[in-house]
GUVORO-977036 format. One line per 2 residues: their letters; for each residue x, y, z of C-alpha. Coordinates in steps of 0.25 Angstrom, whole numbers. Example, Ala and Ser with C-alpha at 12.3 -4.5 7.8 and 13.67 -1.06 7.14 Angstrom:
# residues 2
AS) 49/-18/31  55/-4/29
END
This chain:
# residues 102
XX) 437/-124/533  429/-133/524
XX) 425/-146/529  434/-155/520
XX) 446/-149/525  442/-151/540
XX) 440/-165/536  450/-166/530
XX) 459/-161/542  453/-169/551
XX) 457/-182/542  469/-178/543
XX) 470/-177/555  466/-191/557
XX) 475/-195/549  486/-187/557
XX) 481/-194/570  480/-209/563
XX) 495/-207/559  498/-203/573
XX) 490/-214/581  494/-226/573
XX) 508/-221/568  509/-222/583
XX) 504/-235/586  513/-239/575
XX) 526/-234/581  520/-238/596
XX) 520/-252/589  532/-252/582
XX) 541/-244/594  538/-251/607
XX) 549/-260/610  543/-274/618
XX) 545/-268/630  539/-268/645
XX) 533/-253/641  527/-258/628
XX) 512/-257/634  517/-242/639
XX) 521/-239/625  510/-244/618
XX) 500/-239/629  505/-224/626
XX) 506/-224/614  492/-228/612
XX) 487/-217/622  496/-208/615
XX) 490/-209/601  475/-211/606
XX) 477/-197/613  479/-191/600
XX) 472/-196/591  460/-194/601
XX) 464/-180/602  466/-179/587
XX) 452/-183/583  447/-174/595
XX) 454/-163/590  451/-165/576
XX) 437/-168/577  431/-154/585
XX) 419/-163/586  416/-164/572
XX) 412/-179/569  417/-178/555
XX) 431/-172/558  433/-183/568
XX) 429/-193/557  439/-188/546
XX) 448/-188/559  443/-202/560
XX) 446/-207/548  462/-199/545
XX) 464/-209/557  461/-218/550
XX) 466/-218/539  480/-215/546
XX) 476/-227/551  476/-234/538
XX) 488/-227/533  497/-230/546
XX) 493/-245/544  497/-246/529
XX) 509/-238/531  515/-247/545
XX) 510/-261/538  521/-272/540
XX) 525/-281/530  516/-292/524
XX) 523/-307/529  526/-308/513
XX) 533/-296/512  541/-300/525
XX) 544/-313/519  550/-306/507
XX) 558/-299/515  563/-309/523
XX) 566/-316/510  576/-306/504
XX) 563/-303/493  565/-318/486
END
């Protein structure tokens, strides 16, 4: 296979892993109840998605610094994607909607 398409893959699956980890830690926030197991929850949760995603880059890289650097950067970029996509809403637009849009 050429080197562009490993590349390729391997951003890919960066991304993959980014959605995973911080799609997690979006519904770990958003799901746990205020609770005495909260801490427990949120604990798991992080070992959870650092487990794979470590396991992810590991499997992905095979050594190979540049695989693990496009890895790297899909992560990344998930990262980037997950945080635009789960913004809330600017104190205006609340304000608007509280408002009845007037």
């Amino acid at each position: 296979m050429s080197e562009a398409l490993i590349l390729a893959g391997s951003l890919l699956a960066g991304v993959l892993l980014g959605a995973f980890f911080f799609g997690g830690l979006w519904w770990t926030i958003r799901s746990s109840p205020p609770s005495q197991w909260s801490g427990l929850l949120f604990s798991a949760s992080l070992l959870l998605r650092m487990a794979v995603a470590i396991t992810g880059f590991y499997l992905v890289s095979h050594g190979e610094w540049r695989k693990l650097v496009a890895c790297l950067v899909g992560f990344l970029l998930a990262r980037i994607a997950v945080t635009r996509l789960i913004r809330l809403p600017s104190a205006t637009s609340v304000r608007i909607l509280q408002e009845g849009g007037q």
